[in-house]
C-alpha positions in Angstrom: 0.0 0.0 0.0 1.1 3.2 -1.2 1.2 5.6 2.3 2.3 9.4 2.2 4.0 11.0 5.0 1.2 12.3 6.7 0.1 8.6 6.8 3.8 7.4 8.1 2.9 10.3 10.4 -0.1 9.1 11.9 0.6 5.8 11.5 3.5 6.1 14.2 1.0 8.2 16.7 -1.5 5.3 16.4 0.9 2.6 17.1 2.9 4.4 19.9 -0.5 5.6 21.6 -3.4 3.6 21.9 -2.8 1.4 19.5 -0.1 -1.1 21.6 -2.4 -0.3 24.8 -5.3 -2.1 22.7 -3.2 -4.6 21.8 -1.5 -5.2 24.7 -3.7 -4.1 27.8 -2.0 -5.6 30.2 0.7 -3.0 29.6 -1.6 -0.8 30.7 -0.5 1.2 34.5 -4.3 1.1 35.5 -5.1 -2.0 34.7 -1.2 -3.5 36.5 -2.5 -1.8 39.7 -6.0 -2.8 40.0 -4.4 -6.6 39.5 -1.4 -5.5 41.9 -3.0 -7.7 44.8 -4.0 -10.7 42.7 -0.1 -10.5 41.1 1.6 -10.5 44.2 -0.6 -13.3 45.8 0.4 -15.0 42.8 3.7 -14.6 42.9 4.6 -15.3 46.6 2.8 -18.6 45.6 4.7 -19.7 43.0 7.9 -18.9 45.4 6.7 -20.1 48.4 4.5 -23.7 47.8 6.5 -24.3 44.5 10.2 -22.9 45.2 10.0 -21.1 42.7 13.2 -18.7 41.8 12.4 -15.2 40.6 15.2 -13.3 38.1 15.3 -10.9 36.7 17.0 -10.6 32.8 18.2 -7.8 30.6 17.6 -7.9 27.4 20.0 -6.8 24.0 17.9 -3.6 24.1 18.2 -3.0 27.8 14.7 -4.2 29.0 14.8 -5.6 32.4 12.3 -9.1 31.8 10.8 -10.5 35.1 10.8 -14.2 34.7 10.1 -17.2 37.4 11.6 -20.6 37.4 10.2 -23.9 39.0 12.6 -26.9 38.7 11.6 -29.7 38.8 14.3 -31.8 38.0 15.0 -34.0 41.2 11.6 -34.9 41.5 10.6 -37.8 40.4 9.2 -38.1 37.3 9.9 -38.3 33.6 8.6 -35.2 33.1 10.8 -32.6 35.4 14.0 -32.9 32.9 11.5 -31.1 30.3 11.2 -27.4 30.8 8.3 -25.8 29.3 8.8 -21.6 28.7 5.3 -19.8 28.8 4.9 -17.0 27.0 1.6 -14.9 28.2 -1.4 -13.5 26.3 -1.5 -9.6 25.8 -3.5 -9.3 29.3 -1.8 -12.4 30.9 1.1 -12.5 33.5 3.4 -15.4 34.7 1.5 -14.9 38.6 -1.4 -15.4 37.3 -0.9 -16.7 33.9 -0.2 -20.2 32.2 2.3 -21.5 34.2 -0.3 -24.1 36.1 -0.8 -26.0 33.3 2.3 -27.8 33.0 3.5 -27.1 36.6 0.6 -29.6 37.2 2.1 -32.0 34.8 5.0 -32.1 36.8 7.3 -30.0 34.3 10.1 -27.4 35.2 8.4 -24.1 33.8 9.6 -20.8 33.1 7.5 -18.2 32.8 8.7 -14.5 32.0 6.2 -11.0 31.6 6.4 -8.9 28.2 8.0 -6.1 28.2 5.5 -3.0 30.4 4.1 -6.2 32.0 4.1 -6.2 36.0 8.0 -6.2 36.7 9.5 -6.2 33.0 10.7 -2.8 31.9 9.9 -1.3 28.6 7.4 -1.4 25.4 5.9 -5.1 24.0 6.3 -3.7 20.4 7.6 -6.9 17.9 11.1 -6.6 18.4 11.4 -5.8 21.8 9.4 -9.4 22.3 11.3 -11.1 20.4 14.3 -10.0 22.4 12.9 -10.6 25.2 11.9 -14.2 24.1 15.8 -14.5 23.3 17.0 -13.5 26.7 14.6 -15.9 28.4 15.7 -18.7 25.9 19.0 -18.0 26.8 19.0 -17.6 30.1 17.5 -22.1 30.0 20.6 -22.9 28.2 23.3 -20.9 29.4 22.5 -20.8 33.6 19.3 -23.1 34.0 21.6 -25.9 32.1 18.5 -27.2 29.7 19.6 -28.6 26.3 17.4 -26.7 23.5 16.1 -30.7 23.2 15.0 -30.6 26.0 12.2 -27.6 25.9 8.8 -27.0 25.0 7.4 -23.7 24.3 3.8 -23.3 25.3 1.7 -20.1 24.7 -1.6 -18.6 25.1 -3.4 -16.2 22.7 -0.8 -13.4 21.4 2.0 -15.1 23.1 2.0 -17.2 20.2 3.9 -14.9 18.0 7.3 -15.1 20.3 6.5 -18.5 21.0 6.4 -18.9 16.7 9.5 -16.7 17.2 11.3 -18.7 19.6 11.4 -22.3 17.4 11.7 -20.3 13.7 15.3 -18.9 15.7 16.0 -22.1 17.9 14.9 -24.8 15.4 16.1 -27.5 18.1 13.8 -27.0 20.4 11.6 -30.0 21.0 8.2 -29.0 20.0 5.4 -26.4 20.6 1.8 -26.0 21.9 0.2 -23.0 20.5 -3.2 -22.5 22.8 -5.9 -19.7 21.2 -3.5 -18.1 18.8 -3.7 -16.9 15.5 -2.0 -16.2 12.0 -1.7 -13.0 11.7 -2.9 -9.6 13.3 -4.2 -7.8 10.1 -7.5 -9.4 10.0 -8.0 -9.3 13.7 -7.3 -5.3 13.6 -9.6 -4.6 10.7 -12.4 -6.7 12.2 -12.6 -3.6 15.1 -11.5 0.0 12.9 -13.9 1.8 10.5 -13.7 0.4 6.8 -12.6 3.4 6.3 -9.1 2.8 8.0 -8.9 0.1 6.3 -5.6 1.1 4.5 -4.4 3.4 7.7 -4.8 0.2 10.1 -3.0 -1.9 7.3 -0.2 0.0 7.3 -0.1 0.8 10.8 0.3 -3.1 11.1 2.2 -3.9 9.1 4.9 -0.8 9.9 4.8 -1.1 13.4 2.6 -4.6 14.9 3.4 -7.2 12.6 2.7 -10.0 14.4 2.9 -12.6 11.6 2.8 -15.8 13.8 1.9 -18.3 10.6 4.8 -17.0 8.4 7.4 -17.8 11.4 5.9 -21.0 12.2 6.1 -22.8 8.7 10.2 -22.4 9.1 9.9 -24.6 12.3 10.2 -28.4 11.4 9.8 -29.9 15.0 5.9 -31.0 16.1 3.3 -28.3 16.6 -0.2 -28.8 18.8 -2.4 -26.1 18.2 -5.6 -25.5 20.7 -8.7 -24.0 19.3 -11.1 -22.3 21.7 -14.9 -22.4 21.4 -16.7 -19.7 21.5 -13.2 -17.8 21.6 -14.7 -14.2 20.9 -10.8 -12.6 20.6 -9.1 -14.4 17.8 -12.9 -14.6 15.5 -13.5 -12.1 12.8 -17.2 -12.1 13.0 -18.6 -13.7 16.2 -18.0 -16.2 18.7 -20.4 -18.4 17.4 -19.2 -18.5 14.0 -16.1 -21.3 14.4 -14.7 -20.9 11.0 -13.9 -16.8 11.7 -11.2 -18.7 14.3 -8.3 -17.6 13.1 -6.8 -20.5 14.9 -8.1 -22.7 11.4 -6.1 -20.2 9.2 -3.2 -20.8 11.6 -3.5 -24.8 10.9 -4.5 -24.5 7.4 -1.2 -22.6 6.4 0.7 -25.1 8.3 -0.4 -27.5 6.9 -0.1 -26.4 3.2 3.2 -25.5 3.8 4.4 -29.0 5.2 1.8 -31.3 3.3 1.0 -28.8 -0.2 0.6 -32.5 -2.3 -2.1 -33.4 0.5 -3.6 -30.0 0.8 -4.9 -29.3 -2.7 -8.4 -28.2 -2.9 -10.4 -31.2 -2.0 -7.9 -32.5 0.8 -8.5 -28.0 1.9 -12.6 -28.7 1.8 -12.3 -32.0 3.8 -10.3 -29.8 6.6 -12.9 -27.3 6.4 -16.0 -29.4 6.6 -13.8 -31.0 9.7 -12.9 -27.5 11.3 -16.7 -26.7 10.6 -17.9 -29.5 13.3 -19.4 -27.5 16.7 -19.3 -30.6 19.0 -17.3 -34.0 19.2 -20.2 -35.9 17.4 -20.1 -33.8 14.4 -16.9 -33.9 14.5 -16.7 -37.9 14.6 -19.3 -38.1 11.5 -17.4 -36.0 9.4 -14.2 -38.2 10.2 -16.5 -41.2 10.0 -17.9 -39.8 6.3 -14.3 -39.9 4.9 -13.6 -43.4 6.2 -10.0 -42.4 7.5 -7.8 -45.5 8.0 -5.7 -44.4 10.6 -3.3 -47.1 10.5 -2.8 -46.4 6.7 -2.2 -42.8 7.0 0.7 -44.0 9.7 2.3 -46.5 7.2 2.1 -44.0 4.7 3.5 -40.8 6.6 6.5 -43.3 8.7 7.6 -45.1 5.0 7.6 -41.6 3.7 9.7 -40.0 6.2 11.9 -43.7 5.9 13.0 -43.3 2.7 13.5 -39.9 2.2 14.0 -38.2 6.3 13.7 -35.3 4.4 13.1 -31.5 6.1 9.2 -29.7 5.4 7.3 -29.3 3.0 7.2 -33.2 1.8 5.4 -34.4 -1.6 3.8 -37.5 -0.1 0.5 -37.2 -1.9 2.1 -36.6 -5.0 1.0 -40.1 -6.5 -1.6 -40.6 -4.3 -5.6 -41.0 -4.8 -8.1 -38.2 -4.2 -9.8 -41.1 -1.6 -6.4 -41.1 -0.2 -5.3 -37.3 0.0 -8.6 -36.6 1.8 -7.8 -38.9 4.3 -4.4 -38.1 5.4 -5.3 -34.4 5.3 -8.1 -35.2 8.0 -5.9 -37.5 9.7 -2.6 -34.9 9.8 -5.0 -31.9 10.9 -7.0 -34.4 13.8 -2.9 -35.0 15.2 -2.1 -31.4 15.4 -5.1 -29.8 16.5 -7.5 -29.7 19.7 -10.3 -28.2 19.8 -13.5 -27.6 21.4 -12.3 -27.0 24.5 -14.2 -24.2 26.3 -12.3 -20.8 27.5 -10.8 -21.4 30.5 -12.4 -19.7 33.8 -11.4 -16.3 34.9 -10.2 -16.3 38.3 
């Protein structure tokens, strides 16, 4: 899009005023201190029942990043030598945040605030994320002592675009759960501006709060889980009723074209849809019935594939294959890397 100055101008106003407060509320100073209490309770009890250690991390632009670590490593368990690094939504903090869900799985977890959040200094603008994300990565290997094998990165909402960051610059890291996120911000920003803005918002996007989580994920090759909400009325372009607005399906669906593009041809595309389309397990389970998916045969296929050739994303299996076929390893592939119909979780 062509933009004058006096578009460049406003642009940066927009993005540098209320435009990163919308997006990221919980940088917000009102909003910190009406959560003050809630934050410290939930802080003094990650320290106190779970041991956890509080540090706090500077960043390559000088951002001070409050993070907490729970190690779980001489419990016993199989699951303490994994750590698992949170990364937040945009009103989410690591007191109060995402952190329980693998701390009660019996993981080591570190979680860290972005940048303006609670006790981390500074702006959560892209960059000074993804710093912040690299700090926080660094600080596992180099003084927690975790191999990059040996990590999982789980995030919530927004926090999927450092979490997309984090294993498209750490390839090596084990695998990722991306919970409520999306693709990509644009769509999300025009769904709430004037038509009118239309080209001022896409600029200002673009310019400034380019959060292109989809185009940083397909240069990952390791496994991906990705958690759609019902109902989630945040990352929908319409309503929360209308599942296919979930950007969370154009999130999988550009995944998956990128790693499977001989599967994901038009009709293999429609059989995802009609699949992402299902509002309830039963519906779900008839559509999945309706293609007759072999599991075991999409496994043989998929594991003699990756046999023969071991090769890195995007594969051609498919290439030779039926349209029967292609439509049932595309519902197969997106059934193994996506949850969904899991309610919000409850606001405490």
């Amino acid at each position: 899009m062509h933009c004058n100055l006096p578009c460049h101008i406003v642009s940066f106003l927009i993005a540098h005023s209320f435009g990163r407060r919308i997006l990221y509320p919980g940088s917000v100073y009102l909003l910190q201190r009406a959560m003050r209490p809630m934050l410290q309770q939930g802080q003094a009890r990650l320290i106190e029942e779970c041991e956890g250690q509080r540090n706090k991390l500077v960043a390559c632009d000088g951002n001070e990043i409050d993070t907490m670590f729970v190690d779980r490593r001489r419990e016993e368990g199989l699951h303490g030598q994994t750590l698992v690094i949170c990364c937040e939504g945009n009103a989410g903090f690591y007191e109060v945040g995402c952190m329980n869900t693998p701390l009660e799985g019996g993981y080591s977890v570190l979680g860290w605030n972005h940048p303006g959040f609670a006790g981390s200094t500074g702006v959560p603008f892209p960059q000074n994320e993804a710093n912040a994300m690299d700090v926080v990565i660094q600080f596992a290997v180099h003084k927690l002592g975790f191999q990059l094998s040996d990590i999982v990165v789980y995030a919530w909402s927004i926090g999927g675009f450092t979490a997309s960051w984090a294993v498209m610059s750490y390839p090596e890291i084990q695998a990722l759960v991306l919970d409520a996120s999306f693709d990509d911000l644009l769509p999300l920003a025009l769904k709430v501006m004037p038509d009118s803005w239309r080209p001022l918002v896409t600029h200002t996007v673009r310019q400034y709060m380019n959060l292109n989580s989809a185009e940083q994920l397909c240069k990952y090759q390791g496994p991906v889980l990705l958690i759609r909400r019902t109902k989630d009325e945040i990352i929908t372009t319409t309503g929360p009723e209308d599942i296919m607005s979930n950007r969370g399906n154009n999130l999988l669906l550009k995944l998956l074209q990128f790693r499977y593009p001989k599967v994901m041809t038009d009709d293999g595309v429609r059989a995802v849809r009609a699949w992402l389309a299902a509002s309830n397990p039963v519906e779900e389970a008839a559509v999945y019935s309706s293609y007759e998916v072999d599991d075991d045969w999409c496994v043989s296929v998929l594991q003699s594939y990756k046999t023969e050739r071991d090769v890195f994303f995007p594969w051609s299996v498919g290439e030779d294959m039926t349209l029967e076929g292609r439509r049932q390893l595309a519902l197969f592939l997106v059934r193994n890397n996506f949850i969904f119909h899991c309610p919000p979780p409850s606001t405490t």
